[in-house]
matplotlib code that plots the C-alpha trace (Angstrom):
import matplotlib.pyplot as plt

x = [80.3, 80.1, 82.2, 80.1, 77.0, 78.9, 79.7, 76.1, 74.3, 77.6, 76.5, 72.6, 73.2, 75.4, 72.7, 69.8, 72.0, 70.2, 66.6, 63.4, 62.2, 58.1, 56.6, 53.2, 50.4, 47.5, 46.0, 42.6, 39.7, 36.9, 36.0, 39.5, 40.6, 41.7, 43.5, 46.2, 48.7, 48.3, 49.0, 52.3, 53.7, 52.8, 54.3, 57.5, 58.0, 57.9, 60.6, 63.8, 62.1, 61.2, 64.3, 62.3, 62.1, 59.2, 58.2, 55.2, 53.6, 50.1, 51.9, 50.4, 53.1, 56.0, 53.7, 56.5, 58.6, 62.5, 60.5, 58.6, 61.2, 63.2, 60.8, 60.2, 56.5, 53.9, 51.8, 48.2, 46.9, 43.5, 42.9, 40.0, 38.7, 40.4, 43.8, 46.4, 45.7, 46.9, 50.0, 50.3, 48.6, 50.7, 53.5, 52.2, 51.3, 54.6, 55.9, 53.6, 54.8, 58.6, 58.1, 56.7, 54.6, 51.3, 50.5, 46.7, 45.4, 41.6, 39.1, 42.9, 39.9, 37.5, 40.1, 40.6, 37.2, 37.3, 41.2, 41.0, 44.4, 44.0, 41.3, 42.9, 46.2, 43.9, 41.6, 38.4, 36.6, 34.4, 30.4, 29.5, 30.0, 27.6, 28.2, 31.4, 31.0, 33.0, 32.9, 34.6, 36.6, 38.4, 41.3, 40.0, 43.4, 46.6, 49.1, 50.5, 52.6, 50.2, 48.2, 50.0, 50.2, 46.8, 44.2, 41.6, 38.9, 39.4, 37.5, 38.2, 36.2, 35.9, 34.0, 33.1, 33.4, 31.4, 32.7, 31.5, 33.5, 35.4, 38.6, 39.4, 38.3, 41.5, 43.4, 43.7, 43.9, 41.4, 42.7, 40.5, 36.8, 34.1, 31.7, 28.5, 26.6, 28.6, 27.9, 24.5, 24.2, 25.0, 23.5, 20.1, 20.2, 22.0, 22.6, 20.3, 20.9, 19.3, 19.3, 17.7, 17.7, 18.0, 15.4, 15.6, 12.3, 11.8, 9.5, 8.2, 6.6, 4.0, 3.9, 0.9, -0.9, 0.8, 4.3, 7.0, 8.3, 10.9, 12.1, 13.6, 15.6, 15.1, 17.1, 14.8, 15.9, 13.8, 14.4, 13.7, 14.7, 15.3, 16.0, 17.5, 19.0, 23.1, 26.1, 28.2, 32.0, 32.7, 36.2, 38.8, 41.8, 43.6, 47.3, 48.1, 51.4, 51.6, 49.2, 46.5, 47.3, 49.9, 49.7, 50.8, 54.7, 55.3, 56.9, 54.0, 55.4, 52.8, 49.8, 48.8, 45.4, 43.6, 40.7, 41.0, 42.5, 39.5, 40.4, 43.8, 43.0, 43.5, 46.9, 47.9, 46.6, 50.1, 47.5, 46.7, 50.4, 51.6, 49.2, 49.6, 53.9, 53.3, 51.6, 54.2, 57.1, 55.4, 54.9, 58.6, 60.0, 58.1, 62.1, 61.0, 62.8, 66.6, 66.1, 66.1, 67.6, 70.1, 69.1, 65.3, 64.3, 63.2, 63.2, 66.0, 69.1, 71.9, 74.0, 71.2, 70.3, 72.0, 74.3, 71.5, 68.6, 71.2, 71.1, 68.4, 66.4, 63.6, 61.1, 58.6, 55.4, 53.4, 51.0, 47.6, 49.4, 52.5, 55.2, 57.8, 58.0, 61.1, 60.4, 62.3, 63.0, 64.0, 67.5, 67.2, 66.1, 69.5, 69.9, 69.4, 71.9, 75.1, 73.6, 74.1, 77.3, 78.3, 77.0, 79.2, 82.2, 81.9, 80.8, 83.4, 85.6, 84.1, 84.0, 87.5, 88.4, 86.4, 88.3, 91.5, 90.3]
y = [160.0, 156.1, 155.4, 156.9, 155.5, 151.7, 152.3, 153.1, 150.2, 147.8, 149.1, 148.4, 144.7, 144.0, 145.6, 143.4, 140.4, 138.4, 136.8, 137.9, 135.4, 134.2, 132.1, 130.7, 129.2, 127.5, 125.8, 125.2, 124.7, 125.6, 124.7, 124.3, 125.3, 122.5, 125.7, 125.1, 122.6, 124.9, 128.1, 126.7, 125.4, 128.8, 130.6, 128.2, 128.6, 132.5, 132.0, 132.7, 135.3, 137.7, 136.2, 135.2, 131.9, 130.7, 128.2, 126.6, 125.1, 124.4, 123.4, 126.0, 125.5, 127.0, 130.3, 131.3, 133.9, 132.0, 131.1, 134.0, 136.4, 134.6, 136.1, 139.2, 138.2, 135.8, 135.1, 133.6, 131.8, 130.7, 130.0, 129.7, 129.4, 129.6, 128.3, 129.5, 128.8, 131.9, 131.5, 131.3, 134.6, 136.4, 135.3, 136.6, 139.9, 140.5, 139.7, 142.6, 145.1, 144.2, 145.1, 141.9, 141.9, 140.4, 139.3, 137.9, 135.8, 134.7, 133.6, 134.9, 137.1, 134.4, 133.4, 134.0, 136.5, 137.1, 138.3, 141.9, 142.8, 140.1, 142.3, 145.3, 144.0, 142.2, 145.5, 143.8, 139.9, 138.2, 138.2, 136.3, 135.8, 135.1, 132.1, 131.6, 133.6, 135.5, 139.8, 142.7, 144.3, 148.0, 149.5, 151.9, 152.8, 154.9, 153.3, 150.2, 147.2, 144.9, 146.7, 148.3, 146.0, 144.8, 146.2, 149.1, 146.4, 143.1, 140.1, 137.1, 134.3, 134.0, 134.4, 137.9, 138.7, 140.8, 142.2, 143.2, 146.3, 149.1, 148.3, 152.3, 152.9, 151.2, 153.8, 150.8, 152.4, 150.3, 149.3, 147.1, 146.1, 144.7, 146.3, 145.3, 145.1, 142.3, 139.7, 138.0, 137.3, 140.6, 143.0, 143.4, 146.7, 149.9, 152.6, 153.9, 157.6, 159.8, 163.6, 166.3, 170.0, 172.6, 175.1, 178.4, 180.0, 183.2, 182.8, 186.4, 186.7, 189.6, 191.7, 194.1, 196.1, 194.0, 194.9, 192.9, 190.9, 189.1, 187.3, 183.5, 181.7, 178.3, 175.3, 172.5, 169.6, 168.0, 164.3, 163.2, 159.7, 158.2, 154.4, 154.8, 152.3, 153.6, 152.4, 150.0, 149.4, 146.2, 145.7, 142.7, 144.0, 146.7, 147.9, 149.4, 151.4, 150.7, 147.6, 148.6, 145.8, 147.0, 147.3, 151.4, 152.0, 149.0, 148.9, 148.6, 146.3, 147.0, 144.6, 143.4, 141.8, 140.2, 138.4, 136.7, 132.8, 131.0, 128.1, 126.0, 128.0, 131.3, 130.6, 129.3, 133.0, 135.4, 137.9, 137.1, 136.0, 139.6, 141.1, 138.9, 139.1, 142.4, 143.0, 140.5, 142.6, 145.8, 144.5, 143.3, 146.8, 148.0, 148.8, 147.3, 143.4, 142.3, 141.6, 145.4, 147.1, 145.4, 147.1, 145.3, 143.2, 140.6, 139.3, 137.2, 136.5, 133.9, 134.1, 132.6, 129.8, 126.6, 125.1, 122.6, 125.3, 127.9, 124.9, 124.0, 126.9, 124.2, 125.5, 122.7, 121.4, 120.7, 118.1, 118.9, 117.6, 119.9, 117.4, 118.7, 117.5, 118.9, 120.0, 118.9, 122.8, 123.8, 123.4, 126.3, 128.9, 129.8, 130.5, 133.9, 134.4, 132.8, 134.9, 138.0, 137.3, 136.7, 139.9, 142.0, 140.7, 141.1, 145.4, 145.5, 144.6, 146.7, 149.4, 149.2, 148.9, 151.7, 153.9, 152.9, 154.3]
z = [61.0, 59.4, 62.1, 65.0, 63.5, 63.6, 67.1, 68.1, 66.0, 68.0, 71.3, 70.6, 69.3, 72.5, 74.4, 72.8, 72.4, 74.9, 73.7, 75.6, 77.7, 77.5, 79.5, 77.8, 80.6, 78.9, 81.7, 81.4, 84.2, 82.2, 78.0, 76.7, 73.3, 70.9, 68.8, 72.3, 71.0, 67.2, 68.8, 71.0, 68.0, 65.7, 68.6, 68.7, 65.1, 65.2, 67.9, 65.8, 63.5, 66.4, 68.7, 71.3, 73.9, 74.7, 77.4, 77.9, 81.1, 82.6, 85.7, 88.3, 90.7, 88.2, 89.1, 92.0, 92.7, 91.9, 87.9, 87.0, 87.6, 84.7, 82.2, 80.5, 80.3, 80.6, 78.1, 79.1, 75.7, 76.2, 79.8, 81.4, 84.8, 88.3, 86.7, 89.6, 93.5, 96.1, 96.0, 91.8, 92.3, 94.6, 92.9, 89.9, 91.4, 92.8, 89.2, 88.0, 90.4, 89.4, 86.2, 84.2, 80.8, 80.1, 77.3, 77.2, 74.2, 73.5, 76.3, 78.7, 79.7, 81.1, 83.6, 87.2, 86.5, 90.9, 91.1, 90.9, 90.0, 87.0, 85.7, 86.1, 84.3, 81.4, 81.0, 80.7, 81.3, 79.2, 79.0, 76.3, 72.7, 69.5, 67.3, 65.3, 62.0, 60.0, 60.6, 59.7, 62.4, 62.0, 62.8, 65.5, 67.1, 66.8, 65.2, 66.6, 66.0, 66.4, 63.7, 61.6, 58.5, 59.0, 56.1, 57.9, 57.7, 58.0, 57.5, 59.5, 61.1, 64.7, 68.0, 68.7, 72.7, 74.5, 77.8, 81.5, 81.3, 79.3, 79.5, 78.4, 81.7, 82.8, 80.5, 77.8, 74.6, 72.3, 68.6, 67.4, 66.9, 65.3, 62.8, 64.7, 61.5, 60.0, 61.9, 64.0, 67.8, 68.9, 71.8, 71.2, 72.9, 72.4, 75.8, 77.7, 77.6, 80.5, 79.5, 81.9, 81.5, 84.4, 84.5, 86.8, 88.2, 89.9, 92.7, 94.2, 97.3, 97.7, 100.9, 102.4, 99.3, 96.6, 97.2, 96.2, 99.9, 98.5, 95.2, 95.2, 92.6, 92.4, 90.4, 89.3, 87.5, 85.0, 84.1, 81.0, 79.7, 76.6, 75.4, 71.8, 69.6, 70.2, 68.4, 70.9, 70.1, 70.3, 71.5, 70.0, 71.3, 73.0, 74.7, 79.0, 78.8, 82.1, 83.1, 85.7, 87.5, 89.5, 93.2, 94.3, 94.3, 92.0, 88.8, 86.2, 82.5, 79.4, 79.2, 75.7, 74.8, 71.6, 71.4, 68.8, 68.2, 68.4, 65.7, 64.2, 61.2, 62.7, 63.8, 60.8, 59.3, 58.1, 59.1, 62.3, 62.9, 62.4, 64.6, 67.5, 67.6, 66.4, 70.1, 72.0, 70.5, 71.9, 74.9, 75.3, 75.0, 78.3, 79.1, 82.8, 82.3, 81.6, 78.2, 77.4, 80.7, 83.1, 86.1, 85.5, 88.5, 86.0, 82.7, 81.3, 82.3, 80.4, 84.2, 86.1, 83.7, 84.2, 81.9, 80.5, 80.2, 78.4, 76.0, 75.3, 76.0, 77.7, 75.1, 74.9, 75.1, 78.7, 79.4, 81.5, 84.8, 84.0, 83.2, 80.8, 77.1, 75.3, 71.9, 68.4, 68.3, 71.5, 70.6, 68.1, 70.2, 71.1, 67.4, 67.5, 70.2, 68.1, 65.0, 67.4, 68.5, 64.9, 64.0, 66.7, 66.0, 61.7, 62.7, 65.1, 62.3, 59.9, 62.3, 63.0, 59.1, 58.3, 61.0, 59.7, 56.9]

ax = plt.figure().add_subplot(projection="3d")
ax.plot(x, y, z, "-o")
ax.set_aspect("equal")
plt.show()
């Protein structure tokens, strides 16, 4: 039965042997984040903890069909604005429907804000949002990787989003918000509810000497409306089994988004650290990329990389025009792939000791 149970673990480490591939866009058209350059690096860090790649760009013209199938998914960390032209975006929609992940991080959801599919696939855009100030948000969802270690309130300092839409009505599953009454700059109003009753009258008509002609039943509806003070949720982040953004008959990845990572500070934050992987490791087990099923039309693949990328991984950092800068660390995300190699080879050996046996 140790034996068996060997076997199995050796067949799931040579299946997940190869490292997830993310491709992180942070282009910017609109107010741009100085938390940018903080959150590639947090991200780069976590790399060989979570074994996972990550590439970064704000080159608009890496958003084709040959790059983006290369990754498992794309990760949009605080864009803003009109940040691909049409052909970024029909690439990127044709990466959707093969089965890609989203990943959306921050003001991710005041970008592209006329692309339908984009808002479909993100859940929801930005309206506005009240000053920076610390709140209290709440754990509002089923359980979840992203929130699962996180306390059931939890105070943090950020800006607090307000959006155009309900991203549940989508199908996204909501997870976390903001306790309204911890922090200023909120809505000012709550929902206007309209309730009306149905009443039913019996109308008679009277004939020749008082006799009953005929009776009628009529429906009347009676409006009557009320503006009340309501509860709103707030929404900070939420999960799409299968991201709404997928055009009919194609292969729909998960979609993950947070609102939060606002300042340096916040990812810089265990906390918040654990939340955010927590939500790109869900993400990455959509089962719809090569990282996690072979027969995948994307996601990453060691055969197709070229002898220098397979190197290096070409983790980096990107200037605003796009141009390439390799980082000190790129050379360790293929780390994790040695370590798992290691690791098959020392339980095929135990395995084959402990059949001997």
């Amino acid at each position: 039965m140790l034996t068996f149970a060997f076997t199995v673990f050796l067949l799931l480490v040579s299946a997940f042997a190869q490292s997830p591939r993310i491709l992180i866009y942070s282009a910017t058209r609109g107010f741009r984040h100085d938390s940018i350059p903080t959150a590639i690096e947090a991200l780069q860090i976590a790399s060989n903890t979570i074994n996972v790649r990550f590439d970064n760009t704000e080159d608009q013209t890496l958003f084709n069909d040959q790059n983006l199938a290369r990754y498992d998914a794309i990760l949009f960390l605080s864009t803003t604005g009109e940040v691909l032209d049409d052909a970024g975006k029909t690439s990127f929609q044709k990466y959707l429907n093969s089965g890609g992940n989203f990943i959306g991080v921050h003001s991710a959801s005041d970008t592209l804000v006329n692309t339908t599919f984009y808002e479909r696939e993100l859940g929801a855009h930005f309206d506005y949002h009240a000053d920076l100030q610390e709140a209290t948000i709440d754990v509002v969802g089923p359980s979840h990787p992203s929130t699962n270690k996180l306390p059931r309130r939890w105070q943090t300092r950020d800006e607090w989003y307000n959006f155009k839409s309900n991203p549940r009505d989508l199908g996204a599953v909501v997870i976390l918000s903001v306790d309204e009454s911890t922090y200023s700059g909120r809505s000012l109003f709550g929902l206007c509810v309209i309730i009306w009753t149905l009443e039913i009258f019996r109308i008679q008509t009277l004939g020749l000497a008082g006799s009953i002609k005929a009776t009628h039943t009529q429906r009347v509806n009676k409006y009557r409306m009320y503006l009340t003070r309501c509860h709103v949720l707030y929404f900070v982040a939420w999960y799409q089994d299968r991201g709404a953004g997928t055009s009919s008959g194609g292969v729909s990845g998960r979609s993950f988004y947070t609102s939060l990572g606002h300042l340096n500070e916040t990812w810089r934050d265990e906390t918040f650290m654990g939340h955010v992987l927590g939500g790109i490791g869900w993400a990455l087990q959509a089962n719809t990329t090569k990282a996690f099923n072979s027969s995948a039309l994307v996601g990453s693949d060691e055969s197709s990389l070229t002898p220098t990328e397979s190197q290096s991984g070409i983790s980096g950092t990107s200037d605003t025009t796009g141009t390439h800068t390799p980082s000190p660390t790129s050379n360790n995300a293929t780390v994790p792939i040695v370590y798992s190699a290691l690791l098959t080879v020392i339980l095929s050996t135990l395995a084959v000791a402990l059949h001997l046996l």
